[in-house]
mmCIF file of the N, C-alpha and C atoms, coordinates in Angstrom:
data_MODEL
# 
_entry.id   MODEL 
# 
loop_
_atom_site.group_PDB 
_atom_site.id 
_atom_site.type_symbol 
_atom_site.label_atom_id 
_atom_site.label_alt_id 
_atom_site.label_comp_id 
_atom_site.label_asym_id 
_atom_site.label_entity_id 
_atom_site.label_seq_id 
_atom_site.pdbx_PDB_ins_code 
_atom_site.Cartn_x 
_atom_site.Cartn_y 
_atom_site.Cartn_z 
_atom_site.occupancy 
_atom_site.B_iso_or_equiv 
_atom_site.pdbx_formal_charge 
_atom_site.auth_seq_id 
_atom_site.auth_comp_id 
_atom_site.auth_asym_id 
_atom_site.auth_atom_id 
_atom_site.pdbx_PDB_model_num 
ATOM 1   N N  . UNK A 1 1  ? 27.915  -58.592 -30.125 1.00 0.00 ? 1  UNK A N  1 
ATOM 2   C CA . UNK A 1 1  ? 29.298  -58.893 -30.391 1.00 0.00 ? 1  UNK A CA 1 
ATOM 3   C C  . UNK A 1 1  ? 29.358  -60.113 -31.299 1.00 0.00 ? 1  UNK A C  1 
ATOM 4   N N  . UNK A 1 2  ? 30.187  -59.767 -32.060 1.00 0.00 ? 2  UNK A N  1 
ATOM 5   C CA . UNK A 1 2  ? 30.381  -61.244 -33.545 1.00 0.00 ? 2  UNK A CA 1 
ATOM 6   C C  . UNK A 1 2  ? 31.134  -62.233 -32.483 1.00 0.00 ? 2  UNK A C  1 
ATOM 7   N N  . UNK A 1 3  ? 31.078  -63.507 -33.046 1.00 0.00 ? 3  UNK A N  1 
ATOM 8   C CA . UNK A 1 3  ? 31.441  -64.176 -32.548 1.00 0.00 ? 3  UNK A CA 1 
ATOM 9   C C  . UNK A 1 3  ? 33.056  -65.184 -33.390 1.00 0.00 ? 3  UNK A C  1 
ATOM 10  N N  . UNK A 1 4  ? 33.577  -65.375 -33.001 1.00 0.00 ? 4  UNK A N  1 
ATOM 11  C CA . UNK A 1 4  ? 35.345  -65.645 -33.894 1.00 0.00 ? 4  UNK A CA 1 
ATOM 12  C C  . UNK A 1 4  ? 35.278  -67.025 -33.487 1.00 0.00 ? 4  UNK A C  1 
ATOM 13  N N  . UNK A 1 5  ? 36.122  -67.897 -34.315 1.00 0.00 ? 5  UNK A N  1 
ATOM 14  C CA . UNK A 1 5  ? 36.589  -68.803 -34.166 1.00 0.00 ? 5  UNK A CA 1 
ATOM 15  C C  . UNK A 1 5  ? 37.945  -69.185 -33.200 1.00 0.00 ? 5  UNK A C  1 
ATOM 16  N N  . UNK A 1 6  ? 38.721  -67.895 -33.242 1.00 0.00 ? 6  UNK A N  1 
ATOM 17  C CA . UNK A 1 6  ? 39.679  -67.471 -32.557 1.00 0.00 ? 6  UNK A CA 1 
ATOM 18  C C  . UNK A 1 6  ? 39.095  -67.192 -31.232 1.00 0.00 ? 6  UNK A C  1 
ATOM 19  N N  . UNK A 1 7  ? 39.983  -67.542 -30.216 1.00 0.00 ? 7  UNK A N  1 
ATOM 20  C CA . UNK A 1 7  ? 39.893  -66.895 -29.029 1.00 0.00 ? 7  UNK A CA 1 
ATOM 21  C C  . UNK A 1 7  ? 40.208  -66.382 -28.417 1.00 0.00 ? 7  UNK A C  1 
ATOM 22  N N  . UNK A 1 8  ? 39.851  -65.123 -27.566 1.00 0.00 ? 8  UNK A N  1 
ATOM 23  C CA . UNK A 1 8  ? 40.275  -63.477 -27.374 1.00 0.00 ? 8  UNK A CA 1 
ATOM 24  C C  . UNK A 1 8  ? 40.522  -63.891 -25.980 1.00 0.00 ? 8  UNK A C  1 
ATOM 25  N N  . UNK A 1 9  ? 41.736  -63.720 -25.518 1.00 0.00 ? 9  UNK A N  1 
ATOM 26  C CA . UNK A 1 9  ? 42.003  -62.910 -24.017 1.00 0.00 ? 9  UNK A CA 1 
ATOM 27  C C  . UNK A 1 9  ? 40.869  -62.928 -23.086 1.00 0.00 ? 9  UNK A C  1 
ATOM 28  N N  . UNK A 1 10 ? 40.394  -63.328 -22.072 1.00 0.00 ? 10 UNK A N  1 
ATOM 29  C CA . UNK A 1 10 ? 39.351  -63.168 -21.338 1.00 0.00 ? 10 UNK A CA 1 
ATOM 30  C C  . UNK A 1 10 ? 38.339  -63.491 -21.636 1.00 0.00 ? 10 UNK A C  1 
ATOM 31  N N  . UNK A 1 11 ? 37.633  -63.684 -22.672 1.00 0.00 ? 11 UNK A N  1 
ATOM 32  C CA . UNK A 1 11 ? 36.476  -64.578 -22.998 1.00 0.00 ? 11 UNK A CA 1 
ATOM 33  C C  . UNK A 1 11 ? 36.488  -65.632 -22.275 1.00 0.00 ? 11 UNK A C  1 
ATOM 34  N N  . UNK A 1 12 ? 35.049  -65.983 -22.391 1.00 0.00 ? 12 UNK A N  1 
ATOM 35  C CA . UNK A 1 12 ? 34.307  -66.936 -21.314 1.00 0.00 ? 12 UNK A CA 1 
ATOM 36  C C  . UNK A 1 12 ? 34.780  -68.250 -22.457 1.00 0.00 ? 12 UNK A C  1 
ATOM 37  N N  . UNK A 1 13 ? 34.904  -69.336 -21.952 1.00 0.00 ? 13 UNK A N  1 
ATOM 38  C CA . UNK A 1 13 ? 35.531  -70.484 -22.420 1.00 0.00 ? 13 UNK A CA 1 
ATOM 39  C C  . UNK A 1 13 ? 34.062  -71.432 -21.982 1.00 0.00 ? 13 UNK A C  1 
ATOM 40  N N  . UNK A 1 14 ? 33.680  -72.260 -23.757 1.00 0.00 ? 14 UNK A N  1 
ATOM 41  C CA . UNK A 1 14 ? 32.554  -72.583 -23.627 1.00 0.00 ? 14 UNK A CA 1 
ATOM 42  C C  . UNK A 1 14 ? 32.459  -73.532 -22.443 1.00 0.00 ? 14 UNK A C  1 
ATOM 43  N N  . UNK A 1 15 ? 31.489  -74.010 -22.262 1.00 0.00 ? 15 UNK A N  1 
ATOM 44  C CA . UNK A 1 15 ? 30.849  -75.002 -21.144 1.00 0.00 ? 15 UNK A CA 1 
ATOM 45  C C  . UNK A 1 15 ? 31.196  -73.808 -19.967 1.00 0.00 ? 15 UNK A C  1 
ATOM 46  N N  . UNK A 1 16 ? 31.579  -73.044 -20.151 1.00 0.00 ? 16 UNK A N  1 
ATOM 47  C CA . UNK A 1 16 ? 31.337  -72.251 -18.556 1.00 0.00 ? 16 UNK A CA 1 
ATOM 48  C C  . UNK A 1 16 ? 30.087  -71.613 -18.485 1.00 0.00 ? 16 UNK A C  1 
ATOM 49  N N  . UNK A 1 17 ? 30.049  -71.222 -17.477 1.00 0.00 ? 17 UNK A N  1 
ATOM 50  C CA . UNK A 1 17 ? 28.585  -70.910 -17.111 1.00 0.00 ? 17 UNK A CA 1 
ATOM 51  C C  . UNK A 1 17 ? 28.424  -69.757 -17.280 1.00 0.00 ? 17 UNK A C  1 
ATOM 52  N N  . UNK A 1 18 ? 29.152  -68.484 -17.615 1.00 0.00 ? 18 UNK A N  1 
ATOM 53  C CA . UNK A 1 18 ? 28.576  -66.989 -18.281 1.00 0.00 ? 18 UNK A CA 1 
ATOM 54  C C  . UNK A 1 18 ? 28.095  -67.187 -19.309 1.00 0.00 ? 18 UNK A C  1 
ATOM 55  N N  . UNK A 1 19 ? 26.674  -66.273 -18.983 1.00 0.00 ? 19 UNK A N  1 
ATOM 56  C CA . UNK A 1 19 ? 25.996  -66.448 -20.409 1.00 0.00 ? 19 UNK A CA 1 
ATOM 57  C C  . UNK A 1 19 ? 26.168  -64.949 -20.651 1.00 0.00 ? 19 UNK A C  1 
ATOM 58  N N  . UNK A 1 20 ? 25.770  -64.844 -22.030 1.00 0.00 ? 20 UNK A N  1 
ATOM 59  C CA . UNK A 1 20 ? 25.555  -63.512 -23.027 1.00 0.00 ? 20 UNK A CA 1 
ATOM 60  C C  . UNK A 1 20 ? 24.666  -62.550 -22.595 1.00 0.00 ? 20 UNK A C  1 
ATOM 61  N N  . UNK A 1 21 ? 24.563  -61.798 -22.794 1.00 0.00 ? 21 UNK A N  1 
ATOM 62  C CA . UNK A 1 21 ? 22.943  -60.292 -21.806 1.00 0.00 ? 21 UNK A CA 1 
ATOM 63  C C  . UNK A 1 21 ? 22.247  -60.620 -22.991 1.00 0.00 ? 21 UNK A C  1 
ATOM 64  N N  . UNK A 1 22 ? 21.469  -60.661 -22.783 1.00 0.00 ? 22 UNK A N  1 
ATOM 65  C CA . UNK A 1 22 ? 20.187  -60.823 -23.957 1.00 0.00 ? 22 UNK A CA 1 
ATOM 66  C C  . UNK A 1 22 ? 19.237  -59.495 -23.495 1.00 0.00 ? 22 UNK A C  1 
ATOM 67  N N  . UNK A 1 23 ? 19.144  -58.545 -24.282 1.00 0.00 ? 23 UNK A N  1 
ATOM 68  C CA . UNK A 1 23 ? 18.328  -57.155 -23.804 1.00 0.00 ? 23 UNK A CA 1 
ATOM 69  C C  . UNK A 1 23 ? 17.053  -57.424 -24.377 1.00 0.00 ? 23 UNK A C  1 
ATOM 70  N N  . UNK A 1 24 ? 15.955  -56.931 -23.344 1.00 0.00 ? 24 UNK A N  1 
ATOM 71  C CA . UNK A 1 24 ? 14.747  -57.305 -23.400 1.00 0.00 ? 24 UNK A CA 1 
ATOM 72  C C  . UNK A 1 24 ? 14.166  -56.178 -25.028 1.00 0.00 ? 24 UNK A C  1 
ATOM 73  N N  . UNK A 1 25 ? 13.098  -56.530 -25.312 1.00 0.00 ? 25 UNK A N  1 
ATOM 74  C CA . UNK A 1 25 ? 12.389  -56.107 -26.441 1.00 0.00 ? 25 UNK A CA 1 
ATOM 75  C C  . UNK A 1 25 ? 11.190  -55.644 -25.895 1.00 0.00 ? 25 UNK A C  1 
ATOM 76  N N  . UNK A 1 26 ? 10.939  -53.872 -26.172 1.00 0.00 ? 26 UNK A N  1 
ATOM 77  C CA . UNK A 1 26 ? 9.901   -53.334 -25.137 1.00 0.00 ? 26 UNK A CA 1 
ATOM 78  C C  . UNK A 1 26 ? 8.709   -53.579 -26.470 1.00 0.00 ? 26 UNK A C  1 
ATOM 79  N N  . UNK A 1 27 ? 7.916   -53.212 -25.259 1.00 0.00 ? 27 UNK A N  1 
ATOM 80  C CA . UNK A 1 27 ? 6.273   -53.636 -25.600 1.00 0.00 ? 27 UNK A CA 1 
ATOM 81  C C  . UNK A 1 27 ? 5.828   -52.707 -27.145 1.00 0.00 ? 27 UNK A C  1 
ATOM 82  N N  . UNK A 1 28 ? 6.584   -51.357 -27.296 1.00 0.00 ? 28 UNK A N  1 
ATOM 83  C CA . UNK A 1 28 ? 6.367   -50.526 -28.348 1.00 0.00 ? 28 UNK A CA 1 
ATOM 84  C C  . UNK A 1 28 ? 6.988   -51.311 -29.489 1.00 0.00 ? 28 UNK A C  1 
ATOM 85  N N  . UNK A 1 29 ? 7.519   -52.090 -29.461 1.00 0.00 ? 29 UNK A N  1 
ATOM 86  C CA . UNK A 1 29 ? 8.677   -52.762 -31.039 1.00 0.00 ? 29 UNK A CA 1 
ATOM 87  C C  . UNK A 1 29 ? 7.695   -54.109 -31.266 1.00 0.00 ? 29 UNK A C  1 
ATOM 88  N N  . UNK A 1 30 ? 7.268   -54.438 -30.178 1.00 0.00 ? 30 UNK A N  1 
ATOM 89  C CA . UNK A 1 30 ? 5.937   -55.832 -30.059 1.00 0.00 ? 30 UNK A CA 1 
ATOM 90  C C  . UNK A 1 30 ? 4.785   -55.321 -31.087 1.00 0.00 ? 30 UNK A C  1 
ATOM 91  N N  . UNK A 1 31 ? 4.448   -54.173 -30.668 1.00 0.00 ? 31 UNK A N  1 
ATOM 92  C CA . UNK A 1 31 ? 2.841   -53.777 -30.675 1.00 0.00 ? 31 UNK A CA 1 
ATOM 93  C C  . UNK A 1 31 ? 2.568   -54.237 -32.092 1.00 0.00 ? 31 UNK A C  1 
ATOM 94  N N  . UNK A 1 32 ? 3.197   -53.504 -33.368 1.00 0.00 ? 32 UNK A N  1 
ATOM 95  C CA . UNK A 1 32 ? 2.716   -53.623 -34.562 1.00 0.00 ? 32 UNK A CA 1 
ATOM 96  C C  . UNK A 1 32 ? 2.596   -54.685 -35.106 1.00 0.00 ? 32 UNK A C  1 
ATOM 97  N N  . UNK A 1 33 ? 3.608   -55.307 -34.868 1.00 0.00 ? 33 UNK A N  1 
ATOM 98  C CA . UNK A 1 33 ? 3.457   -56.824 -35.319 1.00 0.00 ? 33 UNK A CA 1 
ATOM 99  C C  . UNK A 1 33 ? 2.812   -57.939 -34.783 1.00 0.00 ? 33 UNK A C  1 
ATOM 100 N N  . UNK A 1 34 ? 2.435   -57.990 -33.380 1.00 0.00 ? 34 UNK A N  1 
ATOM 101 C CA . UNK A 1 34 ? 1.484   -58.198 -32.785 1.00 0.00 ? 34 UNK A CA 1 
ATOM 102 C C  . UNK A 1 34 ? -0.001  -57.936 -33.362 1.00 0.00 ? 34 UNK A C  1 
ATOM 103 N N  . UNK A 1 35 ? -0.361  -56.800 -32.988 1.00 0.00 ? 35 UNK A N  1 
ATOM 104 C CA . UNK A 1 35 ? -1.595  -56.285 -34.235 1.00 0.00 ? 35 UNK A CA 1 
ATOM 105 C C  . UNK A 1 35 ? -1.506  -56.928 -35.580 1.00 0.00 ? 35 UNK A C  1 
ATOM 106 N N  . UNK A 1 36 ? -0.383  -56.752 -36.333 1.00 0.00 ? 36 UNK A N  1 
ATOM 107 C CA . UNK A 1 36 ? -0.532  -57.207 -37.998 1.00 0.00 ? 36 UNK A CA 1 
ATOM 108 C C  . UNK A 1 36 ? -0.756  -58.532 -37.784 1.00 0.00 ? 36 UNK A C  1 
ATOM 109 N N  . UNK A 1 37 ? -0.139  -59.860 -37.046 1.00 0.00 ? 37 UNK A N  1 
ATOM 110 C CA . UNK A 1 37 ? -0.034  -60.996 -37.028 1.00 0.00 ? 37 UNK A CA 1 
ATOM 111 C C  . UNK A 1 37 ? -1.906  -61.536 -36.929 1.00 0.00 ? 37 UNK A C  1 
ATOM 112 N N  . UNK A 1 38 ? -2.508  -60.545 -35.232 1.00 0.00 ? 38 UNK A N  1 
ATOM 113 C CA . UNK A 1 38 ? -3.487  -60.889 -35.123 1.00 0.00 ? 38 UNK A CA 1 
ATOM 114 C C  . UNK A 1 38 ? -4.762  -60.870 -36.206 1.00 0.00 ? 38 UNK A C  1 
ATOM 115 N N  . UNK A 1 39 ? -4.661  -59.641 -36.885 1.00 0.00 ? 39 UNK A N  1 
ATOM 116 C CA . UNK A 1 39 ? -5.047  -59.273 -38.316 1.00 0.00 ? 39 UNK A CA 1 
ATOM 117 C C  . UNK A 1 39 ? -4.935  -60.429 -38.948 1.00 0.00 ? 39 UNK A C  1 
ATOM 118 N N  . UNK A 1 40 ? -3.911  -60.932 -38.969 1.00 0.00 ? 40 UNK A N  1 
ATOM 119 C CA . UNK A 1 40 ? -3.883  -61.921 -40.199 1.00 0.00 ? 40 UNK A CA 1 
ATOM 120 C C  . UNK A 1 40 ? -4.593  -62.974 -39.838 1.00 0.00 ? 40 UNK A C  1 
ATOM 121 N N  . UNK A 1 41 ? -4.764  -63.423 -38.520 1.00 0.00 ? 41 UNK A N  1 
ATOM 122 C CA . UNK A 1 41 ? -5.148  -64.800 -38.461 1.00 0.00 ? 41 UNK A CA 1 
ATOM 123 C C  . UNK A 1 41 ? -6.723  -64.539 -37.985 1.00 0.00 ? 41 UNK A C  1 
ATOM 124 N N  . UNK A 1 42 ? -7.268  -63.372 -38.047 1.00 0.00 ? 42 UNK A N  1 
ATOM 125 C CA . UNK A 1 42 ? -8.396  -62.856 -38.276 1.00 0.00 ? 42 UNK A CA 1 
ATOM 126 C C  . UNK A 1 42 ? -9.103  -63.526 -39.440 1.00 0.00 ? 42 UNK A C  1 
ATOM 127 N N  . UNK A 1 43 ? -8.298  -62.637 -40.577 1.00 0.00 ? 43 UNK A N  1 
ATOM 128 C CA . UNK A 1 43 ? -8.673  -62.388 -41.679 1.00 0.00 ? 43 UNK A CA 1 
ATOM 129 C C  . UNK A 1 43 ? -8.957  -64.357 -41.896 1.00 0.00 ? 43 UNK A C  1 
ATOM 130 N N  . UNK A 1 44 ? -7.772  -65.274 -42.012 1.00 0.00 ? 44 UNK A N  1 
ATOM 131 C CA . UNK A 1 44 ? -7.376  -66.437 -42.201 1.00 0.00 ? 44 UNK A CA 1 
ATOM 132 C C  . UNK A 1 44 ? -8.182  -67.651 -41.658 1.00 0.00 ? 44 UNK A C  1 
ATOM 133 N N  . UNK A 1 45 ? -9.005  -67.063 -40.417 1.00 0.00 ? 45 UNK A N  1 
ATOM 134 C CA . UNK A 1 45 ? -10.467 -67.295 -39.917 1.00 0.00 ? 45 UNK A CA 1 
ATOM 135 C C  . UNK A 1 45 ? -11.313 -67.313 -40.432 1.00 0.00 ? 45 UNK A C  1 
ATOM 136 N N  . UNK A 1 46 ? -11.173 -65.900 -41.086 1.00 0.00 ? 46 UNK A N  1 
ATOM 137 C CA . UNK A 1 46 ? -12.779 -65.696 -41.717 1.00 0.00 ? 46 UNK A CA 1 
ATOM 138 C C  . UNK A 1 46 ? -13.163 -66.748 -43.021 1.00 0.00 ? 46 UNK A C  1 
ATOM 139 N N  . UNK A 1 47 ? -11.559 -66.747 -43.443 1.00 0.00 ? 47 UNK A N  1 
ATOM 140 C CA . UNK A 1 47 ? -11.657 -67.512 -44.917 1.00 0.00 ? 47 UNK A CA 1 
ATOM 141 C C  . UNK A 1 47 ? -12.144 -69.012 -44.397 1.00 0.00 ? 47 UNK A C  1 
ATOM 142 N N  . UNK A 1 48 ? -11.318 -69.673 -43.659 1.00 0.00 ? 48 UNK A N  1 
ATOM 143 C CA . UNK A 1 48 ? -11.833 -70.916 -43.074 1.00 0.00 ? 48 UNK A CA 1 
ATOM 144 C C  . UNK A 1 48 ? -12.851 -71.364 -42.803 1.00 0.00 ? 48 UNK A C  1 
ATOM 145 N N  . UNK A 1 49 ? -13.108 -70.632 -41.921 1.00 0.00 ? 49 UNK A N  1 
ATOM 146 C CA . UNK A 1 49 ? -14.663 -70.946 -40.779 1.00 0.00 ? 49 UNK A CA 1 
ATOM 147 C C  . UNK A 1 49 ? -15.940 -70.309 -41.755 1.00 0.00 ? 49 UNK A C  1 
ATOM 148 N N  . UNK A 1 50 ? -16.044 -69.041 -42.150 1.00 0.00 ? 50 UNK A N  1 
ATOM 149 C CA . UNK A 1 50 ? -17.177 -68.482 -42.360 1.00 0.00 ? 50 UNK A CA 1 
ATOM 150 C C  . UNK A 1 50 ? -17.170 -68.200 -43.604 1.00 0.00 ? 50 UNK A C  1 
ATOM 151 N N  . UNK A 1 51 ? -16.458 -68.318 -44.828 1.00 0.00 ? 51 UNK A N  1 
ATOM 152 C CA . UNK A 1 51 ? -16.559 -67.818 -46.066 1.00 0.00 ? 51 UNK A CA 1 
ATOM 153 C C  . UNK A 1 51 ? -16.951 -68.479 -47.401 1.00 0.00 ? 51 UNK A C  1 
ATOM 154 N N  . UNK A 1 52 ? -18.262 -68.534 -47.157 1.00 0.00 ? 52 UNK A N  1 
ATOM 155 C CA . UNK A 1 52 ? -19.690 -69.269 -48.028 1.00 0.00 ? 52 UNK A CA 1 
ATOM 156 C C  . UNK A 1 52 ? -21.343 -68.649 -47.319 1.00 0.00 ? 52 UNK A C  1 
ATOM 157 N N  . UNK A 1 53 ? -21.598 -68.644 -48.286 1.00 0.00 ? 53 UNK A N  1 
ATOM 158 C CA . UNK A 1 53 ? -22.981 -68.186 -48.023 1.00 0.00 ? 53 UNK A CA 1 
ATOM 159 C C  . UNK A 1 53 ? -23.704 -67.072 -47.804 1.00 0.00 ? 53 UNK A C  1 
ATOM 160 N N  . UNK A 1 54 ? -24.519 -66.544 -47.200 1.00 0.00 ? 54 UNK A N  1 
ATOM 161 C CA . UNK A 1 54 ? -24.470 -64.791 -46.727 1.00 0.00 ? 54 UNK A CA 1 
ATOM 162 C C  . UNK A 1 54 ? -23.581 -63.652 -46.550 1.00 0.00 ? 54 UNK A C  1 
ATOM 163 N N  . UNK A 1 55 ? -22.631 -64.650 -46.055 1.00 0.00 ? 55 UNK A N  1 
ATOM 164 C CA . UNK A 1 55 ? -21.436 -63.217 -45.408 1.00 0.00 ? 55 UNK A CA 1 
ATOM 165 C C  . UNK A 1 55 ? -20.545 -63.990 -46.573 1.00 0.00 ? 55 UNK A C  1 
ATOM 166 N N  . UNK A 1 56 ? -20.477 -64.478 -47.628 1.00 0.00 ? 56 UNK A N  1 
ATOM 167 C CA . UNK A 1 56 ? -18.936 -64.776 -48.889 1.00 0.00 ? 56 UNK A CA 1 
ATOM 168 C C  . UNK A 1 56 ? -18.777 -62.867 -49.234 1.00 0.00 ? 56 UNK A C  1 
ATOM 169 N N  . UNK A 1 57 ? -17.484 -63.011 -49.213 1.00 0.00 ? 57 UNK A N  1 
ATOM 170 C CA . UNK A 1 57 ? -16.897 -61.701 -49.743 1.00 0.00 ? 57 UNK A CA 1 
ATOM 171 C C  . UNK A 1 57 ? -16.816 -62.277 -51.318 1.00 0.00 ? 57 UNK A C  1 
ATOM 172 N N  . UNK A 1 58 ? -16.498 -63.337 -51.778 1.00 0.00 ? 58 UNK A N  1 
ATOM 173 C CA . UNK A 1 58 ? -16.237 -64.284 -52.993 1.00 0.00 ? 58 UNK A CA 1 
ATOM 174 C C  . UNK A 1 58 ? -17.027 -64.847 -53.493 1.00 0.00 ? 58 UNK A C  1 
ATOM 175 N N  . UNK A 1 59 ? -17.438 -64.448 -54.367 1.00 0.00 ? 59 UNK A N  1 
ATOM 176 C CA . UNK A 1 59 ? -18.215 -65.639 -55.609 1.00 0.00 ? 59 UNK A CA 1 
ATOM 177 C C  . UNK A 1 59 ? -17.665 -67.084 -55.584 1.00 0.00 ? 59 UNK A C  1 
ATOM 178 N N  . UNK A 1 60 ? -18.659 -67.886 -56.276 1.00 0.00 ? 60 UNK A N  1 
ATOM 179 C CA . UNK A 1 60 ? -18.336 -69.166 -56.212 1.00 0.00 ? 60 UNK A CA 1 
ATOM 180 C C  . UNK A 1 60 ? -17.749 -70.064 -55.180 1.00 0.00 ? 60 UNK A C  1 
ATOM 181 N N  . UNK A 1 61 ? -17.067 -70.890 -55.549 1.00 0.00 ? 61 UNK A N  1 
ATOM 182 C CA . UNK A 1 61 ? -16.754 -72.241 -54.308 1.00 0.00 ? 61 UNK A CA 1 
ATOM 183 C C  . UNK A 1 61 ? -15.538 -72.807 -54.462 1.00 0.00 ? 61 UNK A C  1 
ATOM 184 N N  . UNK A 1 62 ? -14.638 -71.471 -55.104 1.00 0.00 ? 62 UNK A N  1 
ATOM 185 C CA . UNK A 1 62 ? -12.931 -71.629 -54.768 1.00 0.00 ? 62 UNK A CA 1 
ATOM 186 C C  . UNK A 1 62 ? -12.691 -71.609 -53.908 1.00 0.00 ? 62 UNK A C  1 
ATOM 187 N N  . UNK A 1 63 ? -12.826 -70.681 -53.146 1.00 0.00 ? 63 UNK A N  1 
ATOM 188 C CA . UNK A 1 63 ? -12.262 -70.524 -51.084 1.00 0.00 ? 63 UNK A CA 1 
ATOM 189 C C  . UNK A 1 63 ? -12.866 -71.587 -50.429 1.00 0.00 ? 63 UNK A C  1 
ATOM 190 N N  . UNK A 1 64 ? -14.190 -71.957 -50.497 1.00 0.00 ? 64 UNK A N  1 
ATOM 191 C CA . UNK A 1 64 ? -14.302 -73.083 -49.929 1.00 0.00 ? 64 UNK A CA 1 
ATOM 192 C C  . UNK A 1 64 ? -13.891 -74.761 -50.174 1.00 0.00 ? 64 UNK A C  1 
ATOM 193 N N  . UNK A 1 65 ? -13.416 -74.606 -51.725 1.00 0.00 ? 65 UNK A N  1 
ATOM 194 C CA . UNK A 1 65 ? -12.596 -75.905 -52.300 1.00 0.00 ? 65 UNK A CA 1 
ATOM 195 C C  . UNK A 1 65 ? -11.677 -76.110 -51.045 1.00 0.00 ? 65 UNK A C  1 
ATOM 196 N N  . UNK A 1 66 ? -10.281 -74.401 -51.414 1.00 0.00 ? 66 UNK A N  1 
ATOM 197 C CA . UNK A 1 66 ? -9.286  -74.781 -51.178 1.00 0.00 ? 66 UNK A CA 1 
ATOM 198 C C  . UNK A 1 66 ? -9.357  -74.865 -49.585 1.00 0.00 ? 66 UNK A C  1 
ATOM 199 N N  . UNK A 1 67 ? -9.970  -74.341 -49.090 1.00 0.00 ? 67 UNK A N  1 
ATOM 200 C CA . UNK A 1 67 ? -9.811  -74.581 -47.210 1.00 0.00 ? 67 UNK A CA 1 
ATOM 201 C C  . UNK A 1 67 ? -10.850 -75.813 -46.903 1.00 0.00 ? 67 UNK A C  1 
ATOM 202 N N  . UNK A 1 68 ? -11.115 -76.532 -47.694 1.00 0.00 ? 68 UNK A N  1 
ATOM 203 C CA . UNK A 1 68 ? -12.525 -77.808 -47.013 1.00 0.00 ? 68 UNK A CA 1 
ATOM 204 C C  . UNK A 1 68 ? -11.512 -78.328 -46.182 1.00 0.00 ? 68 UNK A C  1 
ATOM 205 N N  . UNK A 1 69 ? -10.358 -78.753 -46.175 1.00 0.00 ? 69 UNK A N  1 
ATOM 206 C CA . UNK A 1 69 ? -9.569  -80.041 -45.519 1.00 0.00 ? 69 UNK A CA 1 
ATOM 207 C C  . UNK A 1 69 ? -9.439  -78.732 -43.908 1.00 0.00 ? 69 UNK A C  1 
ATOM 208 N N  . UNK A 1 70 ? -9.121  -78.062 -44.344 1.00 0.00 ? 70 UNK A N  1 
ATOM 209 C CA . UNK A 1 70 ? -8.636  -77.239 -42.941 1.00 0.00 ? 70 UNK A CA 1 
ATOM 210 C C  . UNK A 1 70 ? -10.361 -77.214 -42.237 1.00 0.00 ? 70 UNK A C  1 
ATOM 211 N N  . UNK A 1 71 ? -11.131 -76.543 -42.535 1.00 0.00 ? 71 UNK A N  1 
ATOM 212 C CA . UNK A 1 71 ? -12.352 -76.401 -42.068 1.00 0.00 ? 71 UNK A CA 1 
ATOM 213 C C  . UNK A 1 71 ? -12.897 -77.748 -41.293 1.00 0.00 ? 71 UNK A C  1 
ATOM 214 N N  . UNK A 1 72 ? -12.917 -78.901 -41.753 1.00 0.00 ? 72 UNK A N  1 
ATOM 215 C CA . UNK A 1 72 ? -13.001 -79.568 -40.989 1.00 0.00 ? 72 UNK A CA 1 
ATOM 216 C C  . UNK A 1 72 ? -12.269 -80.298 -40.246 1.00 0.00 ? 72 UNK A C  1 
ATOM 217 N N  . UNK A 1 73 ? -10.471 -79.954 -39.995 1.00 0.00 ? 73 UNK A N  1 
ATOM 218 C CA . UNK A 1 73 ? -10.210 -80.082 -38.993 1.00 0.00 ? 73 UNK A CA 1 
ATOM 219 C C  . UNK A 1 73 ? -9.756  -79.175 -38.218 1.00 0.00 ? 73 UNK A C  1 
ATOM 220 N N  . UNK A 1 74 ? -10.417 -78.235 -38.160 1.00 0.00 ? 74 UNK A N  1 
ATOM 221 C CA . UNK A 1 74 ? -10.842 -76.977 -37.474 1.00 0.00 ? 74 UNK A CA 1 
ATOM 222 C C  . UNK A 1 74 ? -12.145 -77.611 -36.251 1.00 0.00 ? 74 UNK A C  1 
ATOM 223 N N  . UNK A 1 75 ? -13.241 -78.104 -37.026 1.00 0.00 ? 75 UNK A N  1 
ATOM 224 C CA . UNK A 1 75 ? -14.151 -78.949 -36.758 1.00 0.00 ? 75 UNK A CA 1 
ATOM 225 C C  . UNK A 1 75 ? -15.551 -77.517 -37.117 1.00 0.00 ? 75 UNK A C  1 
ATOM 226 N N  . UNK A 1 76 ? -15.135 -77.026 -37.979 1.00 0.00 ? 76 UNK A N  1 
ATOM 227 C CA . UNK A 1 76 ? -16.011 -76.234 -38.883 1.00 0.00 ? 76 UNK A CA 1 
ATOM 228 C C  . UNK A 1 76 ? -17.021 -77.039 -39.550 1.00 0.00 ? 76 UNK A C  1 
ATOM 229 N N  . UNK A 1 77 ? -18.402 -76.939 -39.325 1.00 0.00 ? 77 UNK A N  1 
ATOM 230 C CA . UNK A 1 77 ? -19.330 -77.229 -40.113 1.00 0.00 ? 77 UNK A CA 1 
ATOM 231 C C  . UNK A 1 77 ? -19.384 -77.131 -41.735 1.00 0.00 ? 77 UNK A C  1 
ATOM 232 N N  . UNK A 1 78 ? -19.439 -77.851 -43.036 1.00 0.00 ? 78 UNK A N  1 
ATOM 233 C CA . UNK A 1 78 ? -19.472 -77.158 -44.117 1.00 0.00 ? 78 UNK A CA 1 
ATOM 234 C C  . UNK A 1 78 ? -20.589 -77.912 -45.143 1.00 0.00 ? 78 UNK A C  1 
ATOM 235 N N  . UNK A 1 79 ? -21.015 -79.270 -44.640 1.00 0.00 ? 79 UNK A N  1 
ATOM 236 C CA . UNK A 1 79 ? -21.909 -79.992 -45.467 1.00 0.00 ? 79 UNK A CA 1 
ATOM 237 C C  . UNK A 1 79 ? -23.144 -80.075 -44.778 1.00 0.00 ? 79 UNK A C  1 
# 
């Protein structure tokens, strides 16, 4: 329900104590974005913590330029 500046007949008058129904959000509307989020901070890991050396998906020592400050206060090893 929108909410008016005007006030309607029977409405709850603020500072009273009815609150609004807030309807719950089931676990199926969670899931994907849940998954995508975790994905991301997967992926956002890998770049941080592990991406130099054997396992670099990346050439050179751009990814590790731009994440050095995060990596070590992560408390990631890098020198």
């Amino acid at each position: 329900m929108a909410y008016s500046a005007v006030p309607t007949p029977g409405a709850p008058v603020s500072g009273s104590s009815a609150r609004p129904e807030v309807a719950p959000i089931s676990l199926k509307a969670i899931a994907p974005w849940a998954v995508f989020f975790g994905l991301l901070m997967l992926i956002l890991l890998y770049f941080v913590g592990a991406e130099q050396g054997a396992t670099s998906l990346l050439s050179g020592e751009g990814v590790h330029e731009w994440v050095h400050d995060g990596r070590h206060l992560l408390g990631f090893p890098c020198h």
